[in-house]
RODO-2510 file (C-alpha; in nm, 4 decimals, decimal comma):
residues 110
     n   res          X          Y          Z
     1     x     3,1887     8,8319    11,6880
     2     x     3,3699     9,1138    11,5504
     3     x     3,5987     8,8336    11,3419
     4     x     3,2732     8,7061    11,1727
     5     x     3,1766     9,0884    11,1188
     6     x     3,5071     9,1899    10,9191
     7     x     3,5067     8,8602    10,7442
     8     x     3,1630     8,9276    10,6257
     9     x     3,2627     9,2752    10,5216
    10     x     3,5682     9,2001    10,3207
    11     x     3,3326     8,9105    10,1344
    12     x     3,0988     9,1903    10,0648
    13     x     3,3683     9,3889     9,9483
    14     x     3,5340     9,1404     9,7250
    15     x     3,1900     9,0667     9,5374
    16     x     3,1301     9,4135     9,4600
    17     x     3,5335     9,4883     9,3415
    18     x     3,4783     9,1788     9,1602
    19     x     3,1350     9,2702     9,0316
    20     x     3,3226     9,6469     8,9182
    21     x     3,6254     9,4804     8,7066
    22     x     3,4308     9,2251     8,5651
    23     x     3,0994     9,4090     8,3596
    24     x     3,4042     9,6357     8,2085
    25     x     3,5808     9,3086     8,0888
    26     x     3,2872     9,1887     7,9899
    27     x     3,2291     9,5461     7,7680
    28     x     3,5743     9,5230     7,6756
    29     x     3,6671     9,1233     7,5719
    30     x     3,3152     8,9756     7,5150
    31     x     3,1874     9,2595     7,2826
    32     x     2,9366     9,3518     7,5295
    33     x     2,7204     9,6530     7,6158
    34     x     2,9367     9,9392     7,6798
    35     x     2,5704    10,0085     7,9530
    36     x     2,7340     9,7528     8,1800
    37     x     3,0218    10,0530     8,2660
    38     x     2,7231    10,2265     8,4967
    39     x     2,6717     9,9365     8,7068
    40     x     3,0570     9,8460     8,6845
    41     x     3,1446    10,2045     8,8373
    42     x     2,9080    10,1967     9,0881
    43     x     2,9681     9,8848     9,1868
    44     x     3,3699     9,9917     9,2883
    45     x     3,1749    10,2959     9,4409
    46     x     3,0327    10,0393     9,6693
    47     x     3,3821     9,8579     9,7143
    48     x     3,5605    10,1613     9,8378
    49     x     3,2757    10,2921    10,1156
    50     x     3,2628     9,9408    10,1929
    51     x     3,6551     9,9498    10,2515
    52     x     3,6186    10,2748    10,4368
    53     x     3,3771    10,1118    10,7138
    54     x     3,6500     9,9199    10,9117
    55     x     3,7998    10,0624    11,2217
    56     x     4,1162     9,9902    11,1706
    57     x     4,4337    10,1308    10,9853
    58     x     4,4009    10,1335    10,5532
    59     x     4,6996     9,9799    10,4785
    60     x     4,6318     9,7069    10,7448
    61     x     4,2755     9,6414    10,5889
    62     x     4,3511     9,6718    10,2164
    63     x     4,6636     9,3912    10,3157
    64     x     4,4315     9,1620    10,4641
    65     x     4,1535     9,2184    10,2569
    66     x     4,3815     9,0918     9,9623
    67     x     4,3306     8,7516    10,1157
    68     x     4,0106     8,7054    10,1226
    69     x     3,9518     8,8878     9,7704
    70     x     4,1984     8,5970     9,6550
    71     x     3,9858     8,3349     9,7870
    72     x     3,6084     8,4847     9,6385
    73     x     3,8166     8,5191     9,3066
    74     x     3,8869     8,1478     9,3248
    75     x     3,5242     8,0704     9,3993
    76     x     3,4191     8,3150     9,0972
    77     x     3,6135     8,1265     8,8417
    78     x     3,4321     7,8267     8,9646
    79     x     3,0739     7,9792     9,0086
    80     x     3,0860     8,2235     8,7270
    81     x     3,3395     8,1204     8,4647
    82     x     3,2638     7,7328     8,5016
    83     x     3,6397     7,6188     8,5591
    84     x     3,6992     7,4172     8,8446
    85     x     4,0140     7,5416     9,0925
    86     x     4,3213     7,2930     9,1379
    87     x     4,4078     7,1939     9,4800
    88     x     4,6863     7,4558     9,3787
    89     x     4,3984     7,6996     9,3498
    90     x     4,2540     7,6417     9,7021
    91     x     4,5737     7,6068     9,8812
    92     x     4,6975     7,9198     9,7743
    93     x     4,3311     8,0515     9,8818
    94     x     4,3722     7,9053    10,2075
    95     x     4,7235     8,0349    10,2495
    96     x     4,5861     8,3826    10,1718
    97     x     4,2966     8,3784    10,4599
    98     x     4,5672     8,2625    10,6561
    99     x     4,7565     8,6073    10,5853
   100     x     4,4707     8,8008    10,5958
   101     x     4,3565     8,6082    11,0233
   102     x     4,7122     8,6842    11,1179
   103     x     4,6886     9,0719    10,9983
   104     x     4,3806     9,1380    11,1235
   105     x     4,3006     8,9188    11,4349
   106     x     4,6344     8,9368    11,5981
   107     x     4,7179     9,0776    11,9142
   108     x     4,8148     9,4167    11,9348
   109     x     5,0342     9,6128    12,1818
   110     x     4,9443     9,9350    12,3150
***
């Protein structure tokens, strides 16, 4: 259960990065509100505590968590910006949660 736990985590933490990039872009290329900064910033608030909440090393967590950020970035250009992915698109998502299960979930020594 702790796999389905960090999983869970990193999604939660790739919507709200997400989330925090994409109100500024949306200030900044789509003419926008410059209001949607407040919820942008505390939205990567969120993503950082949220980062901070795993028990393992940062650079091992920010590594993996690259991987499954990949893969919710894929599903956001589908979901939010209406394009469909390629099979290129979800391979290279699959090959990404691939690297993130072998940093996280693999047997350590000592």
């Amino acid at each position: 259960m702790p796999e389905l736990k960090t999983l869970g985590l990193f999604l939660v933490t790739a919507i709200a990065e997400i989330i925090g990039c994409y109100l500024p872009y949306l200030w900044l290329r789509e003419g926008k509100t410059v209001w949607l900064l407040l919820p942008g910033i505390i939205s990567l608030v969120i993503f950082a505590w949220l980062l901070s909440l795993h028990p393992t090393a940062a650079g091992r967590v920010y590594a993996a968590y690259g991987g499954v950020y990949i893969c919710v970035a894929i599903f956001w250009l589908w979901g939010v910006d209406g394009i469909r992915p390629t099979g290129w698109d979800l391979l290279g998502a699959t090959v990404a949660l691939i690297g993130m299960a072998i940093i996280m979930f693999a047997p350590r020594g000592g």
